[in-house]
C-alpha positions in Angstrom: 100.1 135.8 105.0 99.7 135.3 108.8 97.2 132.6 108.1 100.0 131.1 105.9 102.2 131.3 108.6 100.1 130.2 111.5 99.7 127.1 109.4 103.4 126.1 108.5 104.1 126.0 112.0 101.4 123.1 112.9 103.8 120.5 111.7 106.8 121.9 113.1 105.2 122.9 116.9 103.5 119.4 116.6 106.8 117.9 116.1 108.1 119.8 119.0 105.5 119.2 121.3 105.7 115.3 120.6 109.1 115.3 121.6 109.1 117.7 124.9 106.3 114.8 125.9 108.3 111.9 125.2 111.2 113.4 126.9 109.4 114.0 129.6 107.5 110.4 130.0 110.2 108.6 131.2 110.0 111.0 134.3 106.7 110.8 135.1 106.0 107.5 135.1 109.0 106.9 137.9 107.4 109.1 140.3 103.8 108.2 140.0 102.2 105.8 142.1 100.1 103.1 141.2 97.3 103.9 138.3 93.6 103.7 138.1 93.6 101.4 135.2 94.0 104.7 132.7 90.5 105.9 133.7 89.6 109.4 132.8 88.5 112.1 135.4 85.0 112.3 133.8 84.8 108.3 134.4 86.9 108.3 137.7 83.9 111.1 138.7 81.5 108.3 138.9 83.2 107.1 142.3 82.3 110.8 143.9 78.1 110.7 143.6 77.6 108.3 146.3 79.9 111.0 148.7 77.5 114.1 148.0 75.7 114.7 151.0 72.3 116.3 151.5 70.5 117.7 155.0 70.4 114.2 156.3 74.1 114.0 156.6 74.5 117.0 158.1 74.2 117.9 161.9 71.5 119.9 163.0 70.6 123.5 161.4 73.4 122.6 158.8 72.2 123.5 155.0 74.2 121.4 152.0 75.6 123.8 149.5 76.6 124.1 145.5 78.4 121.4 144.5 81.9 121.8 141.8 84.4 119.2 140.4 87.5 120.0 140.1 90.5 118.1 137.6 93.6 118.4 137.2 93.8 119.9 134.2 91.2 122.1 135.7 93.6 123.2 138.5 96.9 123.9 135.9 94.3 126.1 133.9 93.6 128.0 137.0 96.9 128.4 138.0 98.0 129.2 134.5 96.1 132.2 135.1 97.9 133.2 138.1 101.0 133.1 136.3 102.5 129.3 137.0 103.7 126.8 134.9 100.1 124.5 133.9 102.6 121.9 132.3 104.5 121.6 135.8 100.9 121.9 137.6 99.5 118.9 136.2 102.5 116.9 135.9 102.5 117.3 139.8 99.1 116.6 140.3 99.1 113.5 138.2 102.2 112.4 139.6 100.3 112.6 142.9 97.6 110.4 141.8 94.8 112.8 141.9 92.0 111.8 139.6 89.5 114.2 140.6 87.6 116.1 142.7 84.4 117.8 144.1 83.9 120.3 146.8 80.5 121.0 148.3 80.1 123.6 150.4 77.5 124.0 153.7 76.0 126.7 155.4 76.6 126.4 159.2 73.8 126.7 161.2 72.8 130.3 163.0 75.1 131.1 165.8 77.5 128.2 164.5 81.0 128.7 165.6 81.9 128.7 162.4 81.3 131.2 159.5 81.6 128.8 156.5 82.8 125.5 155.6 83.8 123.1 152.4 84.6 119.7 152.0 86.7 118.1 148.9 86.8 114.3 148.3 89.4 113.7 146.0 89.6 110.1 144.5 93.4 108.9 144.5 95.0 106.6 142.6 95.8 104.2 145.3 95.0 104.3 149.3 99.1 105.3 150.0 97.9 108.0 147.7 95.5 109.6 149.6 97.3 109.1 152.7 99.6 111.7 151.1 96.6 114.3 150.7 96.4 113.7 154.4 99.8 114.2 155.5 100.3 117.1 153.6 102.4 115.7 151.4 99.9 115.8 148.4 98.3 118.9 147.3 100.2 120.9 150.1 99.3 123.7 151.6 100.9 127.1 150.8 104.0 127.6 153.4 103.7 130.4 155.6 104.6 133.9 154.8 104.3 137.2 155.4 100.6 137.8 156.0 99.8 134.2 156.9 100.9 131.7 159.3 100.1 127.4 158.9 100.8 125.5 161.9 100.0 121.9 162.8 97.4 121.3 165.3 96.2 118.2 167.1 92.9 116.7 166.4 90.5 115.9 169.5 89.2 112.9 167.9 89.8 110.3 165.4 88.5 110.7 161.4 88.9 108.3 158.6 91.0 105.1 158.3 94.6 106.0 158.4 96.2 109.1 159.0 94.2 112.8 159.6 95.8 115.5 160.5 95.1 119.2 160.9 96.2 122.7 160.2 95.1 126.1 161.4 95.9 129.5 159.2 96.1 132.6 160.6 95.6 135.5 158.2 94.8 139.2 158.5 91.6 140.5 156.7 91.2 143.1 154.0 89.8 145.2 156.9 92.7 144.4 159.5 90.9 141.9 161.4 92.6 138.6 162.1 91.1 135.6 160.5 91.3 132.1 161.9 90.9 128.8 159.2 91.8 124.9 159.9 92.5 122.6 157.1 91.1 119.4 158.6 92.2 116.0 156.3 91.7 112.0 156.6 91.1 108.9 154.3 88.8 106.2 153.6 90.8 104.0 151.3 91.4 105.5 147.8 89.3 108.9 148.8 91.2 111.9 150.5 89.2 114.7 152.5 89.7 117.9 153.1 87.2 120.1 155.6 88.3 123.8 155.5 86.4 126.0 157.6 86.4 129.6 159.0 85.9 130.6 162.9 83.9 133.2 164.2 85.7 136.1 166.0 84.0 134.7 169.4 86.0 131.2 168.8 89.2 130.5 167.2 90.0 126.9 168.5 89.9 123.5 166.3 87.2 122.3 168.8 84.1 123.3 166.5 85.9 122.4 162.8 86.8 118.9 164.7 83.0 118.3 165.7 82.3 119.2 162.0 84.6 117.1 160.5 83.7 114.1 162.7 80.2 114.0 161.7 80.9 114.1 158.1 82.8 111.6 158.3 80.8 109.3 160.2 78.2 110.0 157.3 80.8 109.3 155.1 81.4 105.9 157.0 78.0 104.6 155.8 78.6 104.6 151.6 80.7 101.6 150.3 84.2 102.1 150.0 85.1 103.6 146.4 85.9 101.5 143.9 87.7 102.3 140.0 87.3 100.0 137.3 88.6 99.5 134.1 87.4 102.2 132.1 84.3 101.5 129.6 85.0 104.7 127.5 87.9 106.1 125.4 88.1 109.8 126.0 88.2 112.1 123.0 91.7 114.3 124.3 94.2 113.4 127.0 94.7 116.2 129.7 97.5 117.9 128.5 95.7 118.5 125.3 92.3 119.6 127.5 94.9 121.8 129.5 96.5 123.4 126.1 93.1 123.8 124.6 91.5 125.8 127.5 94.3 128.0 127.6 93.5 128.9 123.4 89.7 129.3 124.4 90.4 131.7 127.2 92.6 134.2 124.6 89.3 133.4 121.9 86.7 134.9 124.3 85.0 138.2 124.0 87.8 140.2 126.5 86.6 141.6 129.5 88.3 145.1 128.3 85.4 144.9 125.4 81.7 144.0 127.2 78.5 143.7 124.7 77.3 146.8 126.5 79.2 149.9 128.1 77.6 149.1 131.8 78.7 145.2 131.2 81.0 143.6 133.8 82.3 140.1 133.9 80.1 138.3 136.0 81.4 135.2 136.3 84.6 133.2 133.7 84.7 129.6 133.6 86.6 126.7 132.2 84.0 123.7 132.1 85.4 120.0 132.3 83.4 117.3 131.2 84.0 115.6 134.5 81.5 118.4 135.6 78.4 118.2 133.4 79.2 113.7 134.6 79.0 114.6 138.3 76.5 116.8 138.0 74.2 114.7 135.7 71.2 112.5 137.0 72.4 109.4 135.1 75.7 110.0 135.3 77.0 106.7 133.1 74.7 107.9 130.1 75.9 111.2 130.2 79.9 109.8 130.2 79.0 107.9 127.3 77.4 110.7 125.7 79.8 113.9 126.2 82.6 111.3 125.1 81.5 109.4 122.6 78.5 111.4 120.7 79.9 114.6 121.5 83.7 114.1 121.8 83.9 116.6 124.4 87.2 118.3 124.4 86.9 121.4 126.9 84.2 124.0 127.2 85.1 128.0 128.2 82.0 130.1 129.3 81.5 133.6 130.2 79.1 135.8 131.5 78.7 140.0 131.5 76.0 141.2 133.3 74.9 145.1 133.2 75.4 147.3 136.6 72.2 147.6 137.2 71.5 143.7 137.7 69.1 143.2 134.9 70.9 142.4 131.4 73.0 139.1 130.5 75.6 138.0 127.7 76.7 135.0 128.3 78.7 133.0 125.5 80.7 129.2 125.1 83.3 128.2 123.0 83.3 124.3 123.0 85.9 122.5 121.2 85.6 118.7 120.6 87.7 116.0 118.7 85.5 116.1 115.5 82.8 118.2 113.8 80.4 115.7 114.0 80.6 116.3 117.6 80.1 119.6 117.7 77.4 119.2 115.2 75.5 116.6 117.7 75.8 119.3 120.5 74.4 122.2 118.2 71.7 119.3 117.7 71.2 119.3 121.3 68.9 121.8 123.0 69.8 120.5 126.9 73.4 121.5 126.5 72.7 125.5 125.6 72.5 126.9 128.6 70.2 129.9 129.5 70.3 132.2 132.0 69.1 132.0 135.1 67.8 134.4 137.7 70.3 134.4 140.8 69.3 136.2 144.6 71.0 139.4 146.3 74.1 137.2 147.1 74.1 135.9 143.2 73.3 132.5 144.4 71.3 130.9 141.3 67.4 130.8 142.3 66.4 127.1 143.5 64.2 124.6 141.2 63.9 126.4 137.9 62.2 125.1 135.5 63.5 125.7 131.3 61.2 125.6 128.8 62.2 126.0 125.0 61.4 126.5 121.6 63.5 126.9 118.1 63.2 129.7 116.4 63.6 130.6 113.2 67.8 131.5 112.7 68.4 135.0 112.7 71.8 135.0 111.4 74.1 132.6 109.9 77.6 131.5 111.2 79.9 129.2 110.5 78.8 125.7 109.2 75.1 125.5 110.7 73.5 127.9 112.9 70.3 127.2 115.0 68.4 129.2 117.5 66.2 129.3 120.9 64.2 130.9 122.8 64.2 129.9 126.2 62.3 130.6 129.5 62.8 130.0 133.1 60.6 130.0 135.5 60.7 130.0 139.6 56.7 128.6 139.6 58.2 127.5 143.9 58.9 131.2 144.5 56.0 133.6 144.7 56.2 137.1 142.0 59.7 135.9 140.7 59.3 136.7 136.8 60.6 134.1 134.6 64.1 134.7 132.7 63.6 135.2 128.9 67.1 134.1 127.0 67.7 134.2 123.2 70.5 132.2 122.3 72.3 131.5 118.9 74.6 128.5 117.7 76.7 127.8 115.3 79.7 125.5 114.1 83.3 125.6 113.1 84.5 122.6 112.0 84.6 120.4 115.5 84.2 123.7 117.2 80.9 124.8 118.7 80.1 128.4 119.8 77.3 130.0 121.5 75.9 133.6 122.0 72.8 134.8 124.5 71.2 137.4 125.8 68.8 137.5 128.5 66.8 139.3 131.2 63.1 139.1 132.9 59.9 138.9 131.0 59.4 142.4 132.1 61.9 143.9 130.0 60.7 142.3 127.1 64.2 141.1 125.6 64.7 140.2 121.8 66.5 138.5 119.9 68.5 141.5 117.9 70.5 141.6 121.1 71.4 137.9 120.8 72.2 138.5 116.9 74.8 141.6 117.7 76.6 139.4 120.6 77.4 136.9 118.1 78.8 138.7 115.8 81.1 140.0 118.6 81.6 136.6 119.5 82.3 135.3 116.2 85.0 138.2 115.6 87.3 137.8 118.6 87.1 134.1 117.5 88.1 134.1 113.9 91.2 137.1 115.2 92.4 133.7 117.7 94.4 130.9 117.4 91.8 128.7 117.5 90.1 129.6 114.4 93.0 127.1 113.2 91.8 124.5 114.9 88.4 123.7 113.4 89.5 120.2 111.1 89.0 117.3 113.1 91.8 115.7 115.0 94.0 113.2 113.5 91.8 109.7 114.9 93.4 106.5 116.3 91.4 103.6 114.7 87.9 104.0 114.6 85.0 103.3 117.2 81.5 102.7 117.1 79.2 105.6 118.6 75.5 106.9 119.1 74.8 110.0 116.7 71.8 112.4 118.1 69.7 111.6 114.6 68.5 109.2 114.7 69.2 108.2 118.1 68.9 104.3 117.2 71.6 104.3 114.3 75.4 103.5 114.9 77.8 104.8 112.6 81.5 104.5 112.7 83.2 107.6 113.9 86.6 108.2 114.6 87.4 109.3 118.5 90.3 110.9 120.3 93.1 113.5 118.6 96.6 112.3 118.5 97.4 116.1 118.6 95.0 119.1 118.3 97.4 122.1 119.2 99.9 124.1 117.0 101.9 125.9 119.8 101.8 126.3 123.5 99.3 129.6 123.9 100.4 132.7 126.8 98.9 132.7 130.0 95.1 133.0 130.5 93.9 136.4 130.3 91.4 136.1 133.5 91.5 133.3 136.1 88.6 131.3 136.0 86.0 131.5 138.7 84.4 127.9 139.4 81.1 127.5 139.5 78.5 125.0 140.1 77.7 123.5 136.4 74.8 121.4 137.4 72.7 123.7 135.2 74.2 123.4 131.9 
């Protein structure tokens, strides 16, 4: 009877959701600046590889951090889970003209006057756009409050373009110390920068964040301007729908109240745009073609549970895309399972791994098809680190694609009955969720022509993005996402 239920309402929460949109349109479009020719964050991400710096860009003793991409729809999600409107949150953001964004961090060097630093390079719609970002007007910072105070400052020195400005915040630590931040921001036509940093408690003053911020830019100064074309590539959901659809994943996943093994934790939760696994790709233009058009990438929510003791991992995904020959070509597709990977004291993932694979024989069946692997990881660059053994299991739903691992070092000899009883959880708390309703491919526009995975050299017709794929707006997020660097997928 509930299923019954759950199903009669599809047409009538469609119907609904069609017309809270169209009401809304009208609105939108009057407050948002000039477009990007309708490109889509994963194809407006292109614009951000030539910004990434590495050790050359940096001043001396500086070390380039993890890179992350952040979205729109990636920011309402997160702030879904912190109880806020995501609706209102990417309406805003959009209206704004933010595309997308990345933020690397760096390590300062020892006896820096600063204890850690980030920069994120949005790319905005239009250059008035990103002057926004640097006025504050665009992706404001939080007023001032009770336990912290933002006040302008002036900068020593010019950055950017057009208009930088700066910001210091005052806060008091968990431990009652004061903390010192500034917010440093400037342009370079359609790309907005933000340098946040933290002071020592020797040095408080802008001086050291300006210095900082001056020579990133100045490395900055060297790349082409940014550029956004027309787009080459249809994407397979707008962002509301990518919003709506995290939001079901995140109620679908194993809860954290319920870990695969009494000494689990969550380790790390994880909503995974495809604008990530583009920015983060080698050949970035391939690998837009391929998460939109092969795999119809909708969204992607991963988890992680790790024992107390450091040594045992779950880790699962629920990917939805527009059709089930999507998810189909990414079961087909070893290099998007992800393993697990050994991290260091400060859980920083262990550099240069390399992953090595095999497919074994299924030990369970799920779903529509089900395959399995056996991975391995190894550090061969870092002396007596033991490679990571994973066993991980996949299987389909329709256009739904789910994964299940279980991993730990070669010395604890995992197997792959641990993997087998982690899906099974996994599969459970999915077929008891809302998006077990969700597994019959998207109602298509007219068709397109696409790569499948088998043979690689055949085109096929295949339909491409959902006019609609959700039945009624889901509750807030149970857990607020943690981001992540995804470069390892």
């Amino acid at each position: 009877m509930d299923g019954l239920r759950r199903q009669a309402w599809l047409p009538l929460a469609l119907f609904g959701l069609l017309l809270a949109v169209a009401g809304r349109a009208p609105t939108r479009a009057s407050s948002r600046p000039v477009q990007s020719a309708g490109l889509s964050p994963e194809e407006a991400v292109i614009a951000l590889k030539p910004y990434e710096l590495s050790a050359a860009d940096l001043p001396a003793g500086y070390t380039a951090g993890s890179i992350s991409t952040t979205t729109p729809a990636s920011d309402a999600i997160a702030q879904a889970a912190a109880g806020a409107d995501p609706y209102e949150t990417l309406d805003r953001l959009q209206s704004e003209g933010t595309q997308v964004c990345s933020q690397q961090s760096f390590l300062p060097a020892s006896g820096s006057p600063l204890s850690r630093s980030s920069l994120s390079t949005c790319v905005m719609a239009s250059p008035d756009a990103a002057q926004a970002v640097a006025t504050g007007t665009a992706r404001p910072l939080p007023p001032s409050g009770d336990t912290v105070t933002v006040r302008p400052v002036a900068l020593t020195q010019s950055l950017g373009d057009g208009t930088a400005e700066a910001w210091q915040i005052a806060s008091t630590g968990s431990g009652g110390q004061p903390q010192t931040e500034y917010d440093l921001r400037w342009t370079r036509g359609l790309l907005a920068f933000e340098l946040r940093t933290a002071t020592t408690a020797t040095q408080s003053d802008v001086a050291a964040s300006t210095a900082l911020g001056a020579a990133l830019d100045a490395a900055e100064a060297t790349r082409q301007p940014a550029t956004l074309g027309l787009p080459t590539v249809t994407p397979p959901a707008s962002e509301v729908q990518r919003v709506y659809t995290a939001l079901l994943e995140q109620r679908a996943v194993v809860p954290v109240s319920q870990p695969p093994q009494a000494s689990s934790a969550l380790f790390l939760a994880d909503i995974i745009h495809p604008a990530d696994t583009v920015r983060a790709a080698a050949n970035p233009t391939q690998t837009l073609h391929t998460v939109d058009e092969v795999f119809q990438r909708v969204i992607t929510a991963d988890q992680i549970f790790r024992t107390s003791d450091r040594i045992f991992v779950h880790g699962e995904r629920i990917t939805v895309d527009a059709t089930a020959q999507g998810a189909q070509a990414e079961l087909n597709t070893p290099r998007v399972w992800r393993p697990s990977f050994r991290v260091n004291a400060q859980d920083e993932a262990l550099p240069d791994p390399q992953v090595s694979f095999e497919q074994i024989a299924t030990p369970i069946r799920l779903g529509d098809s089900t395959s399995a692997y056996r991975f391995t990881v190894s550090y061969p660059n870092i002396p007596n680190t033991p490679s990571e053994i994973s066993y991980s299991i996949g299987w389909t739903h329709g256009r739904i694609f789910l994964q299940a691992r279980f991993g730990a070092t070669e010395m604890r000899h995992p197997t792959v009955d641990s993997a087998v009883a982690f899906a099974q959880q996994v599969e459970a708390d999915f077929q008891a969720s809302d998006l077990a309703a969700m597994t019959a491919d998207a109602t298509p526009p007219p068709s397109a022509v696409l790569l499948t995975p088998r043979p690689p050299s055949t085109a096929v017709r295949l339909a491409l993005p959902p006019a609609a794929i959700l039945p009624q707006r889901p509750r807030a997020a149970r857990a607020a996402p943690r981001r992540r660097d995804t470069a390892l997928l």
